[in-house]
C-alpha positions as CSV (number, residue, x, y, z in Angstrom):
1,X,-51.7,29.2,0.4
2,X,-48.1,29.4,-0.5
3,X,-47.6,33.1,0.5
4,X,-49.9,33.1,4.1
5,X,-48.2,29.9,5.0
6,X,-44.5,31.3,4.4
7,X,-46.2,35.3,6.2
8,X,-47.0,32.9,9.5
9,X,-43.5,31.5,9.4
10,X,-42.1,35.1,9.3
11,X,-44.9,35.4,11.8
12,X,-43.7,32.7,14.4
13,X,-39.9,33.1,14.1
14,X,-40.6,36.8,14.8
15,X,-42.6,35.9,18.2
16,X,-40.9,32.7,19.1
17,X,-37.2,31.1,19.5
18,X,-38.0,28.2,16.7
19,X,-34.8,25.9,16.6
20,X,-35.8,23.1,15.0
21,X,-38.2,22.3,11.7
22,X,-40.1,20.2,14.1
23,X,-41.0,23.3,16.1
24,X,-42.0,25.3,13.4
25,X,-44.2,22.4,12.4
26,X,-45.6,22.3,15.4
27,X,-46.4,26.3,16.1
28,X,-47.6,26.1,11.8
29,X,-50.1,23.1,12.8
30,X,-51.5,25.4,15.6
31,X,-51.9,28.0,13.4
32,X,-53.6,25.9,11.1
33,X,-51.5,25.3,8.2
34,X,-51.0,21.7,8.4
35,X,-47.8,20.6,6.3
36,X,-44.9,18.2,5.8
37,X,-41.1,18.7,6.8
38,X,-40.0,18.6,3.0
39,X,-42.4,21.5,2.5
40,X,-40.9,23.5,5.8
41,X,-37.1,22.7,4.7
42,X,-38.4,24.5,1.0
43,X,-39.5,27.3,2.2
44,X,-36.8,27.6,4.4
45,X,-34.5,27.4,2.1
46,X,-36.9,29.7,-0.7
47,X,-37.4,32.5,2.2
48,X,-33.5,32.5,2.6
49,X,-34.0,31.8,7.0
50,X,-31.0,31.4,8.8
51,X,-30.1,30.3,12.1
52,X,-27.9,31.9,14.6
53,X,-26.5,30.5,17.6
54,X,-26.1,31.9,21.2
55,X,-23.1,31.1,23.9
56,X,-25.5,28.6,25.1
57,X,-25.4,26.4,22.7
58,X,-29.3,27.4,21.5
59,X,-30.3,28.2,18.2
60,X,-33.0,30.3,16.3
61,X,-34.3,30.5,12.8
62,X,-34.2,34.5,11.9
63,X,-35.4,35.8,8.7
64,X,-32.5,38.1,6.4
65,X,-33.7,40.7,4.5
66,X,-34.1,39.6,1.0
67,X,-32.6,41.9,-0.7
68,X,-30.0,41.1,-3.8
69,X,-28.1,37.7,-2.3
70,X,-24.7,39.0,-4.1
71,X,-24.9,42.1,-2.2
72,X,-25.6,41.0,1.1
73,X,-22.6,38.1,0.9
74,X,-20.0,41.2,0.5
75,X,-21.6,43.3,3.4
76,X,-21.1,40.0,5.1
77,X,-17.7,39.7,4.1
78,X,-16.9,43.3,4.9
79,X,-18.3,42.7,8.7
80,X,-16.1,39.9,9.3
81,X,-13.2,41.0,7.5
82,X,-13.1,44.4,9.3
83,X,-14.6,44.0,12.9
84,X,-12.4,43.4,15.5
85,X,-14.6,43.5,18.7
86,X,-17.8,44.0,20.3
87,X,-18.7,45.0,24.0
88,X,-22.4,45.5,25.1
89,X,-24.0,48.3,27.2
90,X,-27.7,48.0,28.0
91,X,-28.9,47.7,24.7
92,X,-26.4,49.7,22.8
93,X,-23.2,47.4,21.0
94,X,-20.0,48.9,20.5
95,X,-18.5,47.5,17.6
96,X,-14.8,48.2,17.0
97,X,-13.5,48.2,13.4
98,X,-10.0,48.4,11.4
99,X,-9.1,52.3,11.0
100,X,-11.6,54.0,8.5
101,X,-14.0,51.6,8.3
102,X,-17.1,52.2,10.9
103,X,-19.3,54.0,8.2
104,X,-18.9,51.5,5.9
105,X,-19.4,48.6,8.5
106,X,-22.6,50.9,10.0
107,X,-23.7,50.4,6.7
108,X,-23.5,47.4,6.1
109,X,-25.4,46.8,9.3
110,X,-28.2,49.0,7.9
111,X,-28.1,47.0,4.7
112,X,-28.7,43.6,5.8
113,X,-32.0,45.1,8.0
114,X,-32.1,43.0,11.3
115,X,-35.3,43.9,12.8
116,X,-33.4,43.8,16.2
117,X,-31.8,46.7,15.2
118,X,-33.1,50.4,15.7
119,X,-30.2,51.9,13.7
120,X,-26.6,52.7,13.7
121,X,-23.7,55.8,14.3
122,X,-20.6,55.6,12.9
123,X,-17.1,57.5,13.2
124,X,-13.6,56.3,12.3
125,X,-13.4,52.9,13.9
126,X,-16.5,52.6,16.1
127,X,-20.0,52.1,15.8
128,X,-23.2,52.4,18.6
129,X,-25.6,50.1,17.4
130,X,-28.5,50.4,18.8
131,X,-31.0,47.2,19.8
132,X,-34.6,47.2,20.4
133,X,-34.4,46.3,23.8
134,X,-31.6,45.4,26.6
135,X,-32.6,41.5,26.2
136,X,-32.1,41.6,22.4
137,X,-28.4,43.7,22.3
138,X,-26.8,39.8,22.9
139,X,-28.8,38.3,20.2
140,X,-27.6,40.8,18.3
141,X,-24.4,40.2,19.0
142,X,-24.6,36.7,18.6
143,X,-26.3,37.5,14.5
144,X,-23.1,39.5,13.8
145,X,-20.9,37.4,15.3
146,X,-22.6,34.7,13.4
147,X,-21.2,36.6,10.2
């Protein structure tokens, strides 16, 4: 029960823009899966969601791949230590890094596996990252900005 309840979460946060527990509660109870807030906040916190924020002031739970935690922290660190700006074209993000380190910071992008992103090209100091669609470039934005 475990396992199909936390799939449908990876489900709903996939289709909707879930920004509170409540919600999530609400769009699981729909589904069927009737269950308390203590047992949302676990697996939560077991299936390692986040939230992001948007200019807005909204929020949304997103799921991070969950690959090796340790890893992930120093891609994380990487992106925010060596970024320095990002500009938005349709749905392609330029992202400007420090000197000699886009292929690392495409990388890193790559690593962490946000299903927003269709892939990445790196040269010297600048990536084109490209998003799934124009609507979701700025959400990823906001994710990597988030970092």
């Amino acid at each position: 029960m475990k396992a199909k309840r936390q799939e449908k979460i990876i489900e709903i946060i996939g289709q909707f823009d879930i920004e509170t527990q409540d919600e999530l509660a609400a769009k699981l109870k729909e589904a069927g899966f009737h269950t308390t807030q203590a047992t949302i906040s676990r697996d939560i916190r077991e299936m390692k969601l986040t939230k992001i924020s948007f200019p807005d002031g909204k929020q949304k739970y997103i799921a991070l791949d969950n690959r090796e935690t340790a890893s992930t922290e120093k891609y994380k660190r990487m992106l925010k230590d060596t970024i320095t700006s990002i500009a938005i074209s349709e749905n392609i993000l330029v992202i400007k890094t420090v000197a000699g380190m886009a292929m690392a910071c495409g990388a890193a992008l790559d690593h962490l596996n946000f299903e927003q992103i269709l892939g990445t090209i790196a040269g010297d100091d600048t990536i084109m990252c490209v998003a799934r669609s124009k609507e979701e470039a700025p959400v990823v934005k906001a994710m990597i900005q988030e970092i």
